[in-house]
Structures are given as C-alpha cells and as structure tokens.
MMTF fields as JSON, N, C-alpha, C and O atoms, coordinates in Angstrom:
{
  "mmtfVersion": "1.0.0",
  "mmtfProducer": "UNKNOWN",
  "numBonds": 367,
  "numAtoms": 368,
  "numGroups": 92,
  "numChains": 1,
  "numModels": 1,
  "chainsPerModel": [1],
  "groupsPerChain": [92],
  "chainIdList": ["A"],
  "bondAtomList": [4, 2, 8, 6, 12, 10, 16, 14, 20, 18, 24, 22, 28, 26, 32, 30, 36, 34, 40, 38, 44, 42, 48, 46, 52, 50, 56, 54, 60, 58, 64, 62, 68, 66, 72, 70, 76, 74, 80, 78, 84, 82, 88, 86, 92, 90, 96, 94, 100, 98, 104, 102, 108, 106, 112, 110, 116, 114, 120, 118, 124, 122, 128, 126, 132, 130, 136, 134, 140, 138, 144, 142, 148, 146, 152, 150, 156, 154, 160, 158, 164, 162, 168, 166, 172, 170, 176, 174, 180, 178, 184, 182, 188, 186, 192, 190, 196, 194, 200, 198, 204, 202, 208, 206, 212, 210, 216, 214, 220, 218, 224, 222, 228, 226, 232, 230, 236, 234, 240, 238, 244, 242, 248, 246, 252, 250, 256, 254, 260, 258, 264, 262, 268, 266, 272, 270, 276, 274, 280, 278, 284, 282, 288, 286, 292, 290, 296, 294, 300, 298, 304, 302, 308, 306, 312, 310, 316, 314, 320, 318, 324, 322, 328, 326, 332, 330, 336, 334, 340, 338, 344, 342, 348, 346, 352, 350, 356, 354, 360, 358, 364, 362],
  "bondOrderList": [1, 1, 1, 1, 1, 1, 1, 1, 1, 1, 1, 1, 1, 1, 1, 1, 1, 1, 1, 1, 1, 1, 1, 1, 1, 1, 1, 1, 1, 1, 1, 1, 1, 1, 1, 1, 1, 1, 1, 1, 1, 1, 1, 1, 1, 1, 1, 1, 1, 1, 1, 1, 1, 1, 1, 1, 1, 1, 1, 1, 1, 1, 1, 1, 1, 1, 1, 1, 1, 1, 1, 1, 1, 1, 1, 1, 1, 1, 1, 1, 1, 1, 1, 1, 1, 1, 1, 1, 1, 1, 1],
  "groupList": [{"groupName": "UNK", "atomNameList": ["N", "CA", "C", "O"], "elementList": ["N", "C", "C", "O"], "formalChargeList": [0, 0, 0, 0], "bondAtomList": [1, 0, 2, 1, 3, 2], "bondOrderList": [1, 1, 2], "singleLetterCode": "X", "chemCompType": "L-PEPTIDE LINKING"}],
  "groupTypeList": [0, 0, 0, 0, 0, 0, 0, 0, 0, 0, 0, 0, 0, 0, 0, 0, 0, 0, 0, 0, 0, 0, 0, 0, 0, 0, 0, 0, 0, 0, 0, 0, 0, 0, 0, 0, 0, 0, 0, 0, 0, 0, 0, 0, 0, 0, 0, 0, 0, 0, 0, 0, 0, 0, 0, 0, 0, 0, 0, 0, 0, 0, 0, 0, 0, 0, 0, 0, 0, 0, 0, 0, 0, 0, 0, 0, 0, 0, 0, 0, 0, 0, 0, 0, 0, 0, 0, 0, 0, 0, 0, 0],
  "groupIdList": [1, 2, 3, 4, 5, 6, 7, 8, 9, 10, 11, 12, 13, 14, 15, 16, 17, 18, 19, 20, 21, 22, 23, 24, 25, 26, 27, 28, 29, 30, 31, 32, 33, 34, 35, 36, 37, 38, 39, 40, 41, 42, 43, 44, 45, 46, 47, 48, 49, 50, 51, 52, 53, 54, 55, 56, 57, 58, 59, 60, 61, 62, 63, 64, 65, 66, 67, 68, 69, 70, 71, 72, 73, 74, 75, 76, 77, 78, 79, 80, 81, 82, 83, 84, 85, 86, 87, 88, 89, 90, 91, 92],
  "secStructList": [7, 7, 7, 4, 4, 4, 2, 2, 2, 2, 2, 2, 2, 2, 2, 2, 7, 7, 2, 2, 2, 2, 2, 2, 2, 6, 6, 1, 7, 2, 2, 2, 2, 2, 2, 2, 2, 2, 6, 2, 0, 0, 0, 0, 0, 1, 7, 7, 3, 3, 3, 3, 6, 6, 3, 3, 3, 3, 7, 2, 2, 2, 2, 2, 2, 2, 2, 2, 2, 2, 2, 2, 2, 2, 2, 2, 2, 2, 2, 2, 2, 2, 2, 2, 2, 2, 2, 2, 2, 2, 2, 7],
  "xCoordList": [5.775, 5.542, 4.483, 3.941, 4.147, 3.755, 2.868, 3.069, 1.686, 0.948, 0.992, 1.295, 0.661, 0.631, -0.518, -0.32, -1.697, -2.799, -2.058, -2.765, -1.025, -0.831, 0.523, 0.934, 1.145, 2.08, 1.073, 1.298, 0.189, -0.531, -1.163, -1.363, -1.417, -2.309, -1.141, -1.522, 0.804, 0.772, 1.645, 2.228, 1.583, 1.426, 0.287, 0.297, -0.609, -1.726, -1.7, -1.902, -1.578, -1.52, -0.151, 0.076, 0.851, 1.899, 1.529, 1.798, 0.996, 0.76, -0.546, -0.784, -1.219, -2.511, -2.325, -3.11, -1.359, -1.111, -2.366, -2.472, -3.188, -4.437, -4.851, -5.453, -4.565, -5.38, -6.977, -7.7, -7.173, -9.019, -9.111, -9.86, -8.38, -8.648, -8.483, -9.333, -7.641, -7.361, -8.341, -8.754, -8.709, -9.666, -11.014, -11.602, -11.703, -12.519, -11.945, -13.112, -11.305, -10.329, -10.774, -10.916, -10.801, -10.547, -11.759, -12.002, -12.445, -13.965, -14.132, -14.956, -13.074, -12.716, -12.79, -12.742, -12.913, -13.296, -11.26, -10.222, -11.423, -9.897, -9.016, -7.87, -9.901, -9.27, -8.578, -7.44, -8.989, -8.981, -7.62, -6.95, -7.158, -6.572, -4.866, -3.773, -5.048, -4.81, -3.829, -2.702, -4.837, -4.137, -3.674, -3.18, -3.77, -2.727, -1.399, -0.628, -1.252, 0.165, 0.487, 1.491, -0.085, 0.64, 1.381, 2.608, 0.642, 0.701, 2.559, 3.325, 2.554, 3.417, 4.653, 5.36, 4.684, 5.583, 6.29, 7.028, 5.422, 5.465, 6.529, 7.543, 6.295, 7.173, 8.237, 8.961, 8.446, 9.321, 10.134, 11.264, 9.416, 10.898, 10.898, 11.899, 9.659, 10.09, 8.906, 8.172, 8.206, 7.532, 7.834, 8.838, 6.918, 6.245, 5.707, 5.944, 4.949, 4.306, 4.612, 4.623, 4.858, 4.441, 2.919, 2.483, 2.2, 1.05, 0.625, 1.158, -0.42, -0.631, -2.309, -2.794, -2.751, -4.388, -4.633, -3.878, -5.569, -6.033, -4.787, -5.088, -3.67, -2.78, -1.562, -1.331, -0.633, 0.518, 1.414, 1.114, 2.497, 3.968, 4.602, 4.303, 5.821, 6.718, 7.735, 8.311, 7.637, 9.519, 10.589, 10.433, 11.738, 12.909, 13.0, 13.494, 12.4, 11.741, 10.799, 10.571, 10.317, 8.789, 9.795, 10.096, 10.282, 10.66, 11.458, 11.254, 12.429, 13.417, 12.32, 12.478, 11.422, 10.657, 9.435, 9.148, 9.155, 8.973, 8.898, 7.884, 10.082, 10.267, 10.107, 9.35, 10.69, 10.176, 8.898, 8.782, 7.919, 7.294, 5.967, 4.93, 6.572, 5.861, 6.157, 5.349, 7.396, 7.73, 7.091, 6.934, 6.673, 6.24, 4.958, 4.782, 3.927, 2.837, 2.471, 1.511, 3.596, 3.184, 3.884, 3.36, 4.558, 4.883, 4.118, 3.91, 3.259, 1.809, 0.827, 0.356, 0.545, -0.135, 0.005, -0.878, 1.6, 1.871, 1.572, 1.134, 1.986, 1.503, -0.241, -0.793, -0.753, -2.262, -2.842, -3.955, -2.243, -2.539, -1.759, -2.253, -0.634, 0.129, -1.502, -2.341, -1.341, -2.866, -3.94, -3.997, -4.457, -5.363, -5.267, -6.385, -4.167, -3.791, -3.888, -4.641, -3.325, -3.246, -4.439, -4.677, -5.006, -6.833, -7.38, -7.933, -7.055, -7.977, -7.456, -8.136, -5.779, -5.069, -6.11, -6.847, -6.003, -6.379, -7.849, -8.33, -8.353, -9.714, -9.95, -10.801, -9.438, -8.868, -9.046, -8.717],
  "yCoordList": [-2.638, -1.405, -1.636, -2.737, -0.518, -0.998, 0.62, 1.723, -0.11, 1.348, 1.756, 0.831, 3.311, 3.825, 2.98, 2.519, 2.828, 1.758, 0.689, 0.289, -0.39, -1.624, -0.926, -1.805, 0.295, 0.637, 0.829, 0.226, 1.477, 2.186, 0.858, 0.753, -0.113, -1.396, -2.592, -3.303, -2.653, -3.056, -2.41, -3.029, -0.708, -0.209, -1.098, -2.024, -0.371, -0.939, -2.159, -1.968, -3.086, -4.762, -4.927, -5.971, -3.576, -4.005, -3.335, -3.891, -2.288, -1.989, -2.512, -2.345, -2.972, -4.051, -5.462, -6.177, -6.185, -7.25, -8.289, -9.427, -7.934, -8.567, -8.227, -7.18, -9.012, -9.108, -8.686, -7.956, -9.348, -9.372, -7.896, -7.323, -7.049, -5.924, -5.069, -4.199, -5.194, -4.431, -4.238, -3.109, -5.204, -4.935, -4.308, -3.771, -4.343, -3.802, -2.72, -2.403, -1.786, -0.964, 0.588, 1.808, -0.509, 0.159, -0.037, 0.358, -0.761, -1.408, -2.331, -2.363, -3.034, -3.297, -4.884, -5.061, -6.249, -7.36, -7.86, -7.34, -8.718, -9.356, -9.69, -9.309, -10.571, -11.245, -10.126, -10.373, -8.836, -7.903, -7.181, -6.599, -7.266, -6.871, -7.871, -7.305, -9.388, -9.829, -10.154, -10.602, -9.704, -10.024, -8.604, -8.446, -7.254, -6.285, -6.078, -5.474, -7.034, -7.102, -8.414, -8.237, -9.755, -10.463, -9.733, -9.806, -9.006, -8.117, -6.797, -6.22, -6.846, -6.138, -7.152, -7.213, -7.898, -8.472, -9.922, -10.858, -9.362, -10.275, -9.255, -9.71, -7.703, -6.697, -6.435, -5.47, -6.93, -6.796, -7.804, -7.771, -8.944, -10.58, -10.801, -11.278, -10.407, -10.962, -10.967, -10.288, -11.526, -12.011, -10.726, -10.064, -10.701, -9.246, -9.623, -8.9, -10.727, -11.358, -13.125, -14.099, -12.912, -14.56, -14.684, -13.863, -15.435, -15.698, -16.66, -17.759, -16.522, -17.295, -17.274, -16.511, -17.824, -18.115, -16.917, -16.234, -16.069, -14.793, -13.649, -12.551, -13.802, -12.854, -12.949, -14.113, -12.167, -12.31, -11.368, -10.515, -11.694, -10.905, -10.725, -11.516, -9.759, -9.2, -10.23, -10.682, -10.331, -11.262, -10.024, -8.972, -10.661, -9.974, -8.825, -7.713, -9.317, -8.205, -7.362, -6.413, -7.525, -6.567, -5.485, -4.424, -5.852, -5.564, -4.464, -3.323, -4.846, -3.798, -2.948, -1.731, -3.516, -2.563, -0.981, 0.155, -1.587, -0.828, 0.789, 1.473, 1.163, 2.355, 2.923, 3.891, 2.498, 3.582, 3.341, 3.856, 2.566, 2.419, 3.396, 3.738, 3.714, 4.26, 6.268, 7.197, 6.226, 7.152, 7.977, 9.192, 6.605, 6.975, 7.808, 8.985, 6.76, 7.069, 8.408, 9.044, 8.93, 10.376, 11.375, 12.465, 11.109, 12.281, 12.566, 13.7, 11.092, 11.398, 12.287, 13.344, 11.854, 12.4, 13.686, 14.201, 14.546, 15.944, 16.609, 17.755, 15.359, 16.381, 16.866, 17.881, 15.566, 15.961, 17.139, 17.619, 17.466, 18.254, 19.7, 20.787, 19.599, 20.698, 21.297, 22.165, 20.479, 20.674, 21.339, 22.568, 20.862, 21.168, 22.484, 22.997, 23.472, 24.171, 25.051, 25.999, 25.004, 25.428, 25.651, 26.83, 25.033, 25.253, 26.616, 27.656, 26.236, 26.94, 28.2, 29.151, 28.414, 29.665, 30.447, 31.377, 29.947, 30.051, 30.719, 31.269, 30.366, 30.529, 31.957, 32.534, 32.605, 33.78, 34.949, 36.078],
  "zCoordList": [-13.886, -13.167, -12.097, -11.999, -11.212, -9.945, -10.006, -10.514, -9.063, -9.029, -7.403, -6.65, -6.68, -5.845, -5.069, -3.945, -5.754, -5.127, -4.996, -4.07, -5.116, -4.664, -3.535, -2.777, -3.357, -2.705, -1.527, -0.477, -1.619, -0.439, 0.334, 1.544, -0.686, 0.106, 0.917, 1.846, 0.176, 0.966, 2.16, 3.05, 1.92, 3.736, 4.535, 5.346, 3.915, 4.696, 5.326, 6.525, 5.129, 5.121, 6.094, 6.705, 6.155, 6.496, 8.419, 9.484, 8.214, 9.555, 10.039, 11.236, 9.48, 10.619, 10.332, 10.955, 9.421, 9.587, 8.785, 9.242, 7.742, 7.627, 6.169, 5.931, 5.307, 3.935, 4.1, 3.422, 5.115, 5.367, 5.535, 4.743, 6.574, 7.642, 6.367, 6.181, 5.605, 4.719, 3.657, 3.394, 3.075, 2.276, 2.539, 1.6, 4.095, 4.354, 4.675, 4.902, 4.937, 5.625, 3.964, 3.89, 3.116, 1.681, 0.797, -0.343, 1.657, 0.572, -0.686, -1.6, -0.383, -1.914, -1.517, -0.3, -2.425, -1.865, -1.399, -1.808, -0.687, -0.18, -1.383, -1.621, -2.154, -3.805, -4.273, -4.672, -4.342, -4.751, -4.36, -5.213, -2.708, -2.067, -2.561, -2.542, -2.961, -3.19, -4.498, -4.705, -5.161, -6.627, -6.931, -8.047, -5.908, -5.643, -5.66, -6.406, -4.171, -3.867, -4.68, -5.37, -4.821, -5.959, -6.999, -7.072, -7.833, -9.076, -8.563, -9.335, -7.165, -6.547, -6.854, -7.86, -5.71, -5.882, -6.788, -6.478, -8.326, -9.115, -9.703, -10.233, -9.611, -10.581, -9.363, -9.612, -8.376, -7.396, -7.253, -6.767, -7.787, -8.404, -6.732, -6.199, -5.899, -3.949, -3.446, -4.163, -2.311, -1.751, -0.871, -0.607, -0.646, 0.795, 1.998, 2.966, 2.158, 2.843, 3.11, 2.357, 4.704, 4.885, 5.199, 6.006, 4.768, 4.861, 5.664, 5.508, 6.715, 7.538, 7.881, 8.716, 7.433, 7.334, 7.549, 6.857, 8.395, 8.57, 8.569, 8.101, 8.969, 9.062, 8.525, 8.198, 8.283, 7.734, 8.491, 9.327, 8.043, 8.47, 7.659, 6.764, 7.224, 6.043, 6.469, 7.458, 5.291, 4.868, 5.291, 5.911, 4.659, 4.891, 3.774, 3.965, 2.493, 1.424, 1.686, 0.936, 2.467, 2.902, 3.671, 3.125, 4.983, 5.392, 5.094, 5.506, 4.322, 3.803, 2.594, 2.492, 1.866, 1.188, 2.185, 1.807, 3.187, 4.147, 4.249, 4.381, 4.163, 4.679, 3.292, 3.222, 2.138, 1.261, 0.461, -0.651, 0.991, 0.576, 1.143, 0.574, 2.721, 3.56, 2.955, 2.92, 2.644, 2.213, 1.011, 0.895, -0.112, -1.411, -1.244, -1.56, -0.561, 0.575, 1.003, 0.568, 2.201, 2.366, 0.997, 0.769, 0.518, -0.534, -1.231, -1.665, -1.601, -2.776, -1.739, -2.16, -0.442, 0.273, 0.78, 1.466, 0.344, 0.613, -0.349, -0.456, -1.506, -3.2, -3.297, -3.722, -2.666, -2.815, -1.747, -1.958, -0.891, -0.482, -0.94, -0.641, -1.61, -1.97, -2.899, -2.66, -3.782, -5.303, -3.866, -3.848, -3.137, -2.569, -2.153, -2.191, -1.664, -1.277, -2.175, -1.949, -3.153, -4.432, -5.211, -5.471, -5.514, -5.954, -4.928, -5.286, -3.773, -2.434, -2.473, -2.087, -3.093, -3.437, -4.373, -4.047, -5.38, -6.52, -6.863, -7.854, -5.434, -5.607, -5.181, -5.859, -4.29, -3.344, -4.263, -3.898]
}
C-alpha cells in the first residue's frame, strides 16, 4: 500500500524535476524524500524516475502514473477544504 505523502511527493518531484528541490520544498531531509518514492514504486512493481545526479525525469511509468496521481492530490486537497468549510459552517 502506498500513502498520500509518497503520492503528493512524487507530484512534487514530478513537476520541479529534483529529489533535492523537493525535499527542501517540504522540509524534510532528501534520504527522506527518497526512501518515499522507493517505498512507492516498490508497491507499484515500476520505476517513476530516471535518475540523473541532481535531477531526474519520469519513465514511461511515471509518466502514465501522472495524471492520476495529480488527480488523487487535488481531491484530498478539495476534501480538506470541503472539512474546512464545514467546521467554519458549523461554527455559525
């Protein structure tokens, strides 16, 4: 199984291109950023990333993982604001 934190990190990684950028991006150390998406695409049986000293690019798996990954992303990010909305109702 796969968590929303290694989905969201490798958006992240996927639109600035950078293990490094990313991890400061999120505060969290690179290793960190790292043994993320490993942990990803170890439960994904595919490689996400070509790796290239400071930067990387999506495979043909990244690639096609992409869009719903970007997808998963804002839905958590509509739900959290749905709750937010909802509390702020609530409060009224």
């Amino acid at each position: 199984m796969f968590t929303i934190a290694q989905i969201q990190t490798f958006v992240q990684i996927a639109q600035c291109g950078s293990f490094t950028d990313t991890a400061k991006r999120k505060g969290i150390s690179q290793g960190a950023v790292s043994s993320m998406i490993a942990k990803l695409e170890e439960n994904l049986g595919a490689e996400l990333f070509f790796r290239d000293g400071a930067r990387c690019s999506l495979t043909r798996a990244g690639t096609t993982f992409l869009p719903y990954a970007i997808e998963v992303v804002e839905n958590v990010d509509k739900g959290v604001e749905a709750i937010k909305a909802l509390r702020s109702y609530a409060k009224k």
